[in-house]
N, C-alpha and C positions, 0 to 999 in steps of 0.2 A: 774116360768120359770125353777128355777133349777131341783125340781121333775120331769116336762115335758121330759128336754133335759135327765135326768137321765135312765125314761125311756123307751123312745124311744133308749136309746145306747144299754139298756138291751136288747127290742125286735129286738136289728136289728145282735145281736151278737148268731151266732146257739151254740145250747148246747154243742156242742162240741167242741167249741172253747173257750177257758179261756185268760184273759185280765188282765192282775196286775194292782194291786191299783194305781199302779201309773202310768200307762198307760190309764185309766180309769179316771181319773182326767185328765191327760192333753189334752182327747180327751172332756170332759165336758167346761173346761175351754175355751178351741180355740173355742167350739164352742158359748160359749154364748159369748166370742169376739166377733166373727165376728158375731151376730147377735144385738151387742153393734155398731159394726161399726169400731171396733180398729183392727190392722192385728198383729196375733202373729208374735212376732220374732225368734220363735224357736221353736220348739218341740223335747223332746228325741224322738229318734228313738227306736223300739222293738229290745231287745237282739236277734241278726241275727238267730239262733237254733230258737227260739221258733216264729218269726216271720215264718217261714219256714214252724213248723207245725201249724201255725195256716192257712197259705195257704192253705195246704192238708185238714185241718178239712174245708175249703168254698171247696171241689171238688164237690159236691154232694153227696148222698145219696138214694140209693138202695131199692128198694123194700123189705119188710121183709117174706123171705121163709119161710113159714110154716115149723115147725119142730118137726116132729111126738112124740118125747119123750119128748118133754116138756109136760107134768103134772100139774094140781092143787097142790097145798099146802094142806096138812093135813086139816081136820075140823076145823073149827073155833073155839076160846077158849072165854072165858068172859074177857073184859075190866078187866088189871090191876088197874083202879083205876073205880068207877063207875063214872056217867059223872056228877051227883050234885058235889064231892070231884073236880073235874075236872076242872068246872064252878069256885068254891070256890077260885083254888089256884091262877087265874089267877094276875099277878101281873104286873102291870107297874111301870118302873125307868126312870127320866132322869137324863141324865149323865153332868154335865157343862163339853162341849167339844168342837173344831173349828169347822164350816163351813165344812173344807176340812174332818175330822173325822168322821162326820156325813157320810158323802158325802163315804166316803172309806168303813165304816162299816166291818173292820177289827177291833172285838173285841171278847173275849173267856169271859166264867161265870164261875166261881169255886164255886160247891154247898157247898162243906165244910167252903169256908173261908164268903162266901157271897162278892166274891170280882168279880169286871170285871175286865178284862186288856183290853187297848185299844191302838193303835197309831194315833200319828198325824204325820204331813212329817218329824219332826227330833227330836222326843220322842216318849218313851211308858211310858204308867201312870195305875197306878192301882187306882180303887175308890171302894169305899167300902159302900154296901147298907146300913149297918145299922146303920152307926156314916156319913156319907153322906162326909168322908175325900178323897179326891184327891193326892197320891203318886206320884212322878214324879220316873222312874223302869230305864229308861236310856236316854241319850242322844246321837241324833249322831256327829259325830265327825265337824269341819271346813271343809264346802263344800258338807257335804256327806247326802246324805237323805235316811232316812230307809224304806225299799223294801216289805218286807214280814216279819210277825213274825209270831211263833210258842209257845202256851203255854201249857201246862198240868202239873199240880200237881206242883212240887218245881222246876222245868225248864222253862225255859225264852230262844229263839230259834230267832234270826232275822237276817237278811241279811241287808248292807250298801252298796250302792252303790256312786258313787262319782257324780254330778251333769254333770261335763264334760267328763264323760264315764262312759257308761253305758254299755261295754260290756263286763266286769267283777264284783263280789262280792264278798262282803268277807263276812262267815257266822261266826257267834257269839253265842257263847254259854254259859250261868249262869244258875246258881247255886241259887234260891231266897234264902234272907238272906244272899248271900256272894256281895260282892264287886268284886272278881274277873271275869274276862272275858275271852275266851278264843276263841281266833280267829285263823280263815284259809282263809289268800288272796286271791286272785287270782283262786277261785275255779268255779267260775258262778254257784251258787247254787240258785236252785229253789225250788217251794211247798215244803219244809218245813213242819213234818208231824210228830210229838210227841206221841209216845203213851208209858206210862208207864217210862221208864227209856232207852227209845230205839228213836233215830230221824232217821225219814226216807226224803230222800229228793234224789232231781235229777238233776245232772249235763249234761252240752251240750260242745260237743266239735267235732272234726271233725268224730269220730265214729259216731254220733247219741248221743240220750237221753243216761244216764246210771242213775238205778238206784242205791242208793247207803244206808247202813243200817250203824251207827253212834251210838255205848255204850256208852249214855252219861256220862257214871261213872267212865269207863279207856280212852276214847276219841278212843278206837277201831274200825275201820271202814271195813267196809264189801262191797263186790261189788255185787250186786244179780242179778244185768239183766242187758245186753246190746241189745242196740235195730239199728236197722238202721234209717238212718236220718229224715225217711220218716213216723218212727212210732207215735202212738199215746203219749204223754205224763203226762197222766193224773194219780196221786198218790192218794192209798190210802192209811191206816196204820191204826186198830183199832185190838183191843180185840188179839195182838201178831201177827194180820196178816198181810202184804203187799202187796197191789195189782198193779199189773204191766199189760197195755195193751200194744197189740201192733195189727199193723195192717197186717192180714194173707196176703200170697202170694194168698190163693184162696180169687177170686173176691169177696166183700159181707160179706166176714167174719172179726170180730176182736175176737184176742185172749186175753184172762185172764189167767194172771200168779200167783197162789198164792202162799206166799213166806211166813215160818216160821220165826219170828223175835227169835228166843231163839237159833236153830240149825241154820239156813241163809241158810237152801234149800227151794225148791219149793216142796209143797204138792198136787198143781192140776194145773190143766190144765182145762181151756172150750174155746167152741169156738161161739161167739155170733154171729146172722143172724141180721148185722150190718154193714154199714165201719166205722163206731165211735158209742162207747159208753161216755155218760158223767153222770155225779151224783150218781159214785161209792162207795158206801158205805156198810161196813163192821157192822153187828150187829145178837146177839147171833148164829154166827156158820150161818150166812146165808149174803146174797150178793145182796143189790137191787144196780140194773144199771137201766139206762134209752137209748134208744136208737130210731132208725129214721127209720119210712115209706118212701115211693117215695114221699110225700108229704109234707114230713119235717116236719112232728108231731110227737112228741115224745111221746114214750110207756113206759113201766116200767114192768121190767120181777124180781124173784127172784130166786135167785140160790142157794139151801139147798145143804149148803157143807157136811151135812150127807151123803144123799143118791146122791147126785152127779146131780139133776136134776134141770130144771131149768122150773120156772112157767110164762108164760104171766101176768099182774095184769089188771082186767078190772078198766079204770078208769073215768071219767067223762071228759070233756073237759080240756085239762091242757092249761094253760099260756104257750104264746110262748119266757117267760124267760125262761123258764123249770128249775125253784126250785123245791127241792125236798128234803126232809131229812125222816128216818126211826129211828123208836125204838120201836125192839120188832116188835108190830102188830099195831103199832102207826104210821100212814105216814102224813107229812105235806107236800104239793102239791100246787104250783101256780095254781089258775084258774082263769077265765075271773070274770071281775067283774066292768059291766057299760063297759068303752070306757077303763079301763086301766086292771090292774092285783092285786090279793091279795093271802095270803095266807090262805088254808082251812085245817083243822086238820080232817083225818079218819080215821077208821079202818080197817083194813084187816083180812077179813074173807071168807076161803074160795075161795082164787082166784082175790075177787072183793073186793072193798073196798067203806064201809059206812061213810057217812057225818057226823061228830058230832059237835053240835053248840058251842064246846067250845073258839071260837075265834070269835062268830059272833057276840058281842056285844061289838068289836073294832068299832071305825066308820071310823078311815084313816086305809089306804089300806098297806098290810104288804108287806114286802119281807125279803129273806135272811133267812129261816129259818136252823136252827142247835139244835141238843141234844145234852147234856151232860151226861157221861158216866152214871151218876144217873139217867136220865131219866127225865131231864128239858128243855122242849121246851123255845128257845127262838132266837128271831125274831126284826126284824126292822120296825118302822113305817117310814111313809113317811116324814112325817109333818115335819118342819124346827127345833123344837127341837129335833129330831133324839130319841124320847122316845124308851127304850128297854122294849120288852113286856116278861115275863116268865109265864110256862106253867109248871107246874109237871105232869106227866104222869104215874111217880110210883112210889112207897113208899121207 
């Protein structure tokens, strides 16, 4: 019943709308109440801003114009890893964790330490693959349950919010291996976006969205984008760069903003044959988004921030969760699979992107897929112990 209700919330929610962990649960829980027969007594409400844009991301969605300068991508190059080494490295972990944890799949992998960090509603804990030890990283506070975290390298990034108002946060910042903590109240900070020694994340207030750049090393903050009410919200942050959408005055278009984290200006500008992009992500100097037909099927284009052009990707039927992650020439893609959804690993070559079986000898059905900076696919199963599945993809 829980995998059912889980995802069916996933298919019923468009790619372009984003739902927090913790909004994601309490819409799980009421429901398998009330099909228990018990009536919730409450439900948080969505922080007002972001309930807002997620209205404008249900308006619909546009036919996609043809756009004569988009190009193929360069020739295709040989597999970073060959696909026996591929097969080899596949690895499964399960992690002893709650019910609700599983269920939130809010957790990061660090190649170097062999460590996961993961939260439950009022901890984060790190456990550790190869001595099989469980860390408890923080707690949150009398009343307050923790929102969203952010991890990468020796920083530790999450947001508190209070149980009985939820339309403020206070975001939190460490240092791993210190004790100290370093908080900012009353700021309503969202996604939450690590890369390197820089936090990228976005506040709502009666302007609209702002996005906002954060030196985790002097606590320096930067303002990079302001958007109006009505824009898209969706963060990215990888390899120094930030990306900021918002949605054009002209019909059908959103805009991509990218923002240098080292200087905190913006180095380009595009404009996507879209009214929402989602599954933005940043990897070697290029930009896969995914975005929407008149028919509400999502497509996947890539944007070579070299030469400034931007590619369609042909690709096989996607899942209408629309997962997606990129690395390199490596794309892992929702596709159909029986009555539900799974995740499939391919290559991109050329425009179009090849099937490789190195995931098809999972038998429960994946989601959630992410890489790490090093280039480890890893993914979620369904199944009740919540096993994390990893993938190396380059050396």
């Amino acid at each position: 019943m829980r995998e059912s209700l889980k995802r069916e919330l996933d298919k019923s929610v468009p790619g372009d709308v984003t739902l927090s962990d913790v909004k994601k649960r309490q819409i799980l829980k009421a429901a398998q109440e009330t099909v228990g027969g018990r009536k919730v007594s409450r439900a948080p409400k969505l922080l007002p801003a972001l309930a807002g844009v997620a209205v404008i991301g249900l308006a619909g969605v546009l036919g996609y114009p043809y756009v004569s300068d988009w190009q193929e991508p360069n020739a295709s190059q040989e597999p970073e890893t060959p696909l026996w080494q591929l097969e080899e490295s596949l690895q499964q972990v399960t992690i002893p964790r709650s019910e609700e944890s599983v269920m939130d799949n809010t957790i990061f992998y660090n190649d170097e330490t062999g460590d996961f960090i993961f939260k439950e509603e009022r901890a984060i804990y790190s456990y550790n693959v190869e001595d099989q030890s469980k860390t408890l990283l923080v707690e949150a506070g009398e009343e307050s349950l923790i929102y969203e975290v952010a991890y990468e390298g020796e920083w530790l990034v999450w947001t508190e919010v209070q149980e009985m108002d939820w339309d403020n946060s206070t975001l939190n910042v460490r240092k791993l291996g210190s004790s100290e903590t370093v908080s900012i109240s009353d700021v309503n900070a969202m996604m939450p976006v690590i890369d390197g020694d820089h936090l990228g994340y976005v506040t709502f207030g009666s302007g609209g969205p702002t996005y906002r750049l954060m030196d985790l090393k002097t606590g320096e903050e930067t303002i990079l984008h302001q958007v109006s009410a009505t824009a898209d919200s969706y963060l990215e942050f990888n390899e120094g760069l930030l990306v900021a959408s918002e949605r054009s005055d002209l019909e059908g278009i959103t805009e991509l903003f990218i923002y240098d984290a080292k200087s905190g200006k913006m180095t380009a500008e595009f404009e996507v044959p879209s009214v929402a992009v989602s599954n933005t992500q940043v990897t070697h100097n290029k930009i896969l988004i995914q975005f929407f037909d008149e028919n509400f099927s999502g497509k996947l284009a890539v944007i070579d921030l070299e030469t400034g052009t931007m590619s369609e990707i042909e690709t096989p039927e996607l899942g209408s969760s629309s997962l997606a992650a990129i690395y390199g020439n490596y794309v892992a893609l929702s596709v159909p699979d029986g009555e539900g959804e799974t995740i499939q690993l391919f290559e991109l070559e050329g425009g179009a992107l090849t099937g490789l079986p190195a995931l098809d000898t999972i038998e429960e059905q994946l989601i959630t897929p992410r890489f790490t900076d090093e280039g480890t696919l890893y993914l979620n199963g369904e199944a009740e112990d919540g096993t994390i599945y990893l993938l190396k993809v380059a050396d």
